[in-house]
C-alpha positions in Angstrom: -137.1 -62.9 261.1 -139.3 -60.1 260.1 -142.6 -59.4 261.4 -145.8 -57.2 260.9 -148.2 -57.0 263.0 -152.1 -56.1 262.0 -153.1 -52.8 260.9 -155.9 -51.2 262.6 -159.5 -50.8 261.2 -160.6 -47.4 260.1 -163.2 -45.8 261.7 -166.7 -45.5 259.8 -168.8 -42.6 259.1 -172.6 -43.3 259.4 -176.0 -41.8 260.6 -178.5 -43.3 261.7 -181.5 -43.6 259.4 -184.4 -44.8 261.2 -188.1 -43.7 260.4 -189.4 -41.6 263.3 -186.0 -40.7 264.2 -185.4 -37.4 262.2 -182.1 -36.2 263.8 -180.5 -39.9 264.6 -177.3 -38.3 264.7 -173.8 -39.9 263.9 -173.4 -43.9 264.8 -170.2 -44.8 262.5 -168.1 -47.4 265.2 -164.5 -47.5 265.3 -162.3 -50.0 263.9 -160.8 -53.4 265.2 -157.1 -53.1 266.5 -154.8 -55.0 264.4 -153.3 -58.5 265.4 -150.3 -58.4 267.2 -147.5 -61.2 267.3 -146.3 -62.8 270.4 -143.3 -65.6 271.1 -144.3 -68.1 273.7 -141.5 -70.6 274.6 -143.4 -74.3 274.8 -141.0 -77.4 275.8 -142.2 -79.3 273.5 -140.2 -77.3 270.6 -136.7 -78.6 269.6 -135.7 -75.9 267.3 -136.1 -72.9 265.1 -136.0 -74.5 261.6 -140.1 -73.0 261.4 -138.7 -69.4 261.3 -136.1 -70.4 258.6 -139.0 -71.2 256.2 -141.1 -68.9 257.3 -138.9 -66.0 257.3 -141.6 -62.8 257.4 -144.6 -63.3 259.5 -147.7 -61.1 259.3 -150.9 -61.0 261.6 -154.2 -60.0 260.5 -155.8 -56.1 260.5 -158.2 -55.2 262.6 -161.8 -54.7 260.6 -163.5 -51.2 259.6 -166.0 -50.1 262.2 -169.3 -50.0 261.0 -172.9 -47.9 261.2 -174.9 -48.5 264.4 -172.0 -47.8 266.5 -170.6 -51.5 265.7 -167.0 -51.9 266.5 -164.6 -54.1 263.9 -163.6 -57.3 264.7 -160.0 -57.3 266.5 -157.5 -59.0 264.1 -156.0 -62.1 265.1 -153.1 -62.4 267.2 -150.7 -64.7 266.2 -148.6 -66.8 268.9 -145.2 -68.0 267.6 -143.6 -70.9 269.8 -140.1 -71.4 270.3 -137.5 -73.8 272.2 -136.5 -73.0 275.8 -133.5 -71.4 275.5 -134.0 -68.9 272.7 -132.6 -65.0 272.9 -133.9 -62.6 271.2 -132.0 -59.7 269.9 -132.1 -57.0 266.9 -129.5 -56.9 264.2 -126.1 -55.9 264.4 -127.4 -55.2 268.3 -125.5 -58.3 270.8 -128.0 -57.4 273.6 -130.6 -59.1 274.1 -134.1 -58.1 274.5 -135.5 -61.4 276.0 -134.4 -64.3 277.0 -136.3 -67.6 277.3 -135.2 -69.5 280.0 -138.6 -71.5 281.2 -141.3 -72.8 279.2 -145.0 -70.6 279.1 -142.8 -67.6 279.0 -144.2 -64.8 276.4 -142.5 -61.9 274.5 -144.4 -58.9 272.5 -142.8 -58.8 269.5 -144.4 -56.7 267.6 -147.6 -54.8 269.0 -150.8 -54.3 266.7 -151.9 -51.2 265.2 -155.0 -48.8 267.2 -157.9 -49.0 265.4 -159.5 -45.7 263.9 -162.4 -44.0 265.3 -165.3 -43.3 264.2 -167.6 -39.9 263.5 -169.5 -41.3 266.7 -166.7 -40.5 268.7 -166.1 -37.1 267.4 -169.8 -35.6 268.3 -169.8 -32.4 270.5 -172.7 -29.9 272.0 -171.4 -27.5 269.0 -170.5 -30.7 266.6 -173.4 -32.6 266.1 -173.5 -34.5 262.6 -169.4 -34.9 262.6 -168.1 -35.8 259.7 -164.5 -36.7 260.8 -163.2 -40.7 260.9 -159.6 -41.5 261.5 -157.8 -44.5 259.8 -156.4 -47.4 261.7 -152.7 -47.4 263.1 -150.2 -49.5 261.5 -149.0 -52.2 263.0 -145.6 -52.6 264.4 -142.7 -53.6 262.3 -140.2 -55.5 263.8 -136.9 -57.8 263.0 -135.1 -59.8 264.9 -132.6 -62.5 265.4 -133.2 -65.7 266.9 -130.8 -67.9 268.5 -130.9 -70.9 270.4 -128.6 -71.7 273.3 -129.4 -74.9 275.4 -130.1 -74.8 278.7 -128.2 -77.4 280.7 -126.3 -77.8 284.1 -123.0 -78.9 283.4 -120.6 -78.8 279.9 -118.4 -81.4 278.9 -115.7 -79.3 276.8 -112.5 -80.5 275.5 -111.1 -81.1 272.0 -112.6 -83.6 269.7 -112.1 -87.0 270.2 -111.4 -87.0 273.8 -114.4 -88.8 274.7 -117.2 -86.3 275.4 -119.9 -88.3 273.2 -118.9 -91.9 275.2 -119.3 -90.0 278.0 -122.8 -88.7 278.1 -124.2 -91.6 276.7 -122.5 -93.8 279.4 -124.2 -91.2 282.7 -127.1 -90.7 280.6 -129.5 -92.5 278.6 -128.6 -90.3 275.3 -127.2 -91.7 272.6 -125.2 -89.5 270.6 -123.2 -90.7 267.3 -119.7 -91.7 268.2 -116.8 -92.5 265.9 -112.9 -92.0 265.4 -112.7 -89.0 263.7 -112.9 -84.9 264.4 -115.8 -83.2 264.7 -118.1 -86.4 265.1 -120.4 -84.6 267.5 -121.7 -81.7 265.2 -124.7 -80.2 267.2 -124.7 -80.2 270.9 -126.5 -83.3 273.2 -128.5 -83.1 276.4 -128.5 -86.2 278.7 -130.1 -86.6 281.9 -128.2 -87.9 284.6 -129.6 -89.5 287.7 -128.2 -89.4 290.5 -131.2 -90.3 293.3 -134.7 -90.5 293.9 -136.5 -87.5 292.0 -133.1 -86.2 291.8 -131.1 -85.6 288.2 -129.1 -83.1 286.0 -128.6 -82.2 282.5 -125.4 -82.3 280.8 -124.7 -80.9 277.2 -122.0 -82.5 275.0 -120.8 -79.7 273.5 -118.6 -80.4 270.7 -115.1 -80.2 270.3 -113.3 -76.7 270.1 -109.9 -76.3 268.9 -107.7 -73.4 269.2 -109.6 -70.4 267.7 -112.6 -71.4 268.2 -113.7 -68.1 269.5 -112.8 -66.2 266.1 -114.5 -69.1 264.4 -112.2 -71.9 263.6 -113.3 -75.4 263.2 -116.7 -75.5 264.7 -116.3 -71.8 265.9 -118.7 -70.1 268.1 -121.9 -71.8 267.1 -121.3 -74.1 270.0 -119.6 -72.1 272.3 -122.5 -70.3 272.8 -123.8 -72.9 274.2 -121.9 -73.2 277.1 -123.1 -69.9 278.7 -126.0 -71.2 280.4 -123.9 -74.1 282.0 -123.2 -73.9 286.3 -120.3 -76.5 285.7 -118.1 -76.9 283.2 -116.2 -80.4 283.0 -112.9 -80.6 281.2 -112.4 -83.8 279.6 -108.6 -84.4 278.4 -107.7 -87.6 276.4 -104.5 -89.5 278.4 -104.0 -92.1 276.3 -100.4 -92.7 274.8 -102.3 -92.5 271.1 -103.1 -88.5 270.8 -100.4 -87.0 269.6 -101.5 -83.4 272.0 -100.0 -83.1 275.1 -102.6 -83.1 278.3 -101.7 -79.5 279.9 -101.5 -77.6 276.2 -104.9 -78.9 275.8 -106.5 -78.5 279.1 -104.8 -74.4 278.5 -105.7 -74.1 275.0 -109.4 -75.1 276.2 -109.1 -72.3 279.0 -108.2 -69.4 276.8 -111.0 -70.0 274.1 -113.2 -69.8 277.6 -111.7 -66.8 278.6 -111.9 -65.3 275.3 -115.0 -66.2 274.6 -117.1 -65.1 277.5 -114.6 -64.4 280.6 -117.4 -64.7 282.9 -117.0 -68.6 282.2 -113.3 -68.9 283.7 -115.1 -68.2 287.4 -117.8 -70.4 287.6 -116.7 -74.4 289.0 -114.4 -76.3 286.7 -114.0 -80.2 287.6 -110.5 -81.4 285.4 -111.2 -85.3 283.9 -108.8 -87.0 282.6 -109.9 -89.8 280.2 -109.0 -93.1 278.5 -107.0 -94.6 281.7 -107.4 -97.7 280.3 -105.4 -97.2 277.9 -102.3 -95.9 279.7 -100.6 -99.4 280.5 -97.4 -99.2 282.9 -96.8 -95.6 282.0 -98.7 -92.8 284.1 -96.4 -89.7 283.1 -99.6 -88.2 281.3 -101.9 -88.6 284.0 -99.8 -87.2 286.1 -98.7 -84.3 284.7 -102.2 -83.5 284.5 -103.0 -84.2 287.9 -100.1 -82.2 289.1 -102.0 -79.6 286.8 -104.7 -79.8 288.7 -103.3 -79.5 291.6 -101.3 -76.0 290.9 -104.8 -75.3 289.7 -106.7 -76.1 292.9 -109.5 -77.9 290.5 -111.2 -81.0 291.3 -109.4 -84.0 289.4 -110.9 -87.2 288.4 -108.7 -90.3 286.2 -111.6 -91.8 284.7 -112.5 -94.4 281.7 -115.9 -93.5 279.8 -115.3 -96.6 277.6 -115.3 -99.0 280.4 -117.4 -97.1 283.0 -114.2 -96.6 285.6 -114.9 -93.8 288.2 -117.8 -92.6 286.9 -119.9 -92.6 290.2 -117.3 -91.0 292.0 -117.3 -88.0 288.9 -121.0 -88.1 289.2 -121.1 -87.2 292.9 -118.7 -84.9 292.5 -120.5 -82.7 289.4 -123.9 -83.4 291.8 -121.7 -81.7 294.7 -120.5 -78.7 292.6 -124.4 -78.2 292.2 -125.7 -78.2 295.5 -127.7 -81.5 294.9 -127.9 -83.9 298.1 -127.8 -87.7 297.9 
């Protein structure tokens, strides 16, 4: 995204002319400051496809001054909304120079240009009739990269297929696509979960990493962004006697594309959830292992059943828990 905010007016040179007034002197007014560009985050925003079709934004110059000592018009500043969540940064630069985490937020982006003045601001005891005007200031010129991350409480990670997208639309009222293939999810959900009066959580599906994700295999870090902004994260593991994967290599393989991701993620509350239960029959080796998993681990563990809703309160409560929430 590349922006340009408004040049400044220049300044005018004028002297009063008025009959009766021989010696009116200098009255030339300076000139409007340029426009400047500002991004506001607004809630009601869902995304940044308006910058990818408008990718070079310009506000308006300021006016020239005129006679009379009249000032030019200011240029228009131009206020740019985008989605909670977005981070700005500069090219080939990772650190971010704001970060939009509530909505009514605002950002400077790029700052108008100074109008000129005018010979009316240049008179002097010994400089009477000054002759002098300066032009206007450009306006800043700025680029920037724009990404979005969402902003939710808890992220259910895992490989795809384990049951992520049945699961958020079963706690929640959202209703992602869901079918029996890889990479069904293919951009992140929200869904808010209730859990009292006036009481609830967001949850983000994010879609399915596979080993590598981090160097950008498979779905790659497009989505792994996205679990930065998460408190919890909730690792869902498919039990079922029909994956061919074994339970603990994907619970680890999920854990190093964490760590190598963003290590800061490996320390914040992990709740391990294993998945399709109902499916398991008379033999429970699977769920075990991973529960003994868990256990070596010291992490929460929860045998659950998205499809058919079994022990979905009690993983609820204890996401609700990990956040603080009472109820």
């Amino acid at each position: 995204m590349f922006l340009l905010a408004g040049k400044g007016g220049r300044g005018c040179l004028s002297f009063r002319r008025e009959k009766y007034v021989p010696r009116g002197g200098p009255d030339g007014g300076r000139g409007g400051d340029g426009g400047s560009i500002r991004l506001i985050s607004d809630a009601s925003v869902k995304s940044l496809a308006y910058f990818r079709f408008h990718p070079i934004t310009k506000a308006r110059r300021g006016a020239h001054g005129e006679g009379g000592n009249r000032n030019g018009r200011k240029g228009e500043d131009l206020s740019l909304k985008v989605p909670v969540g977005t981070v700005v940064r500069e090219p080939n630069n990772d650190v971010p120079l704001h970060d939009f985490t509530a909505p009514g937020q605002i950002f400077l982006a790029a700052q108008g240009g100074k109008g000129g003045r005018g010979n009316a601001s240049f008179a002097t005891s010994t400089n009477q009739a000054p002759r002098r005007v300066e032009e206007g200031k450009p306006g800043e010129e700025r680029e920037f990269v724009l990404e979005l991350k969402l902003i939710a409480d808890v992220g259910l990670v895992g490989f795809p297929n384990v049951g992520k997208s049945t699961l958020i639309s079963q706690i929640s009222a959202a209703k992602p696509v869901i079918a029996d293939y890889p990479f069904t999810t293919l951009t992140p959900n929200l869904g808010v979960v209730d859990i009292g009066e006036f009481q609830s959580f967001v949850a983000a599906d994010i879609p399915g990493l596979i080993e590598g994700a981090h160097k950008g295999h498979g779905l790659g870090i497009r989505f792994l962004r996205h679990v930065e902004r998460t408190k919890v994260l909730v690792h869902l593991v498919d039990v079922s006697p029909y994956t061919q994967r074994d339970p603990m290599q994907d619970y680890r393989a999920v854990i190093k594309e964490l760590r190598a991701f963003d290590t800061d993620l490996i320390s914040r509350p992990h709740i391990l959830v294993a998945n399709k239960i109902d499916l398991l029959g008379n033999d429970n080796r699977r769920l075990e292992g991973l529960r003994g998993l868990a256990v070596r681990e010291k992490l929460p563990f929860y045998a659950i059943s998205a499809a058919k809703r079994l022990g979905l309160k009690e993983l609820i409560r204890a996401v609700a828990d990990e956040l603080g929430m009472e109820g």
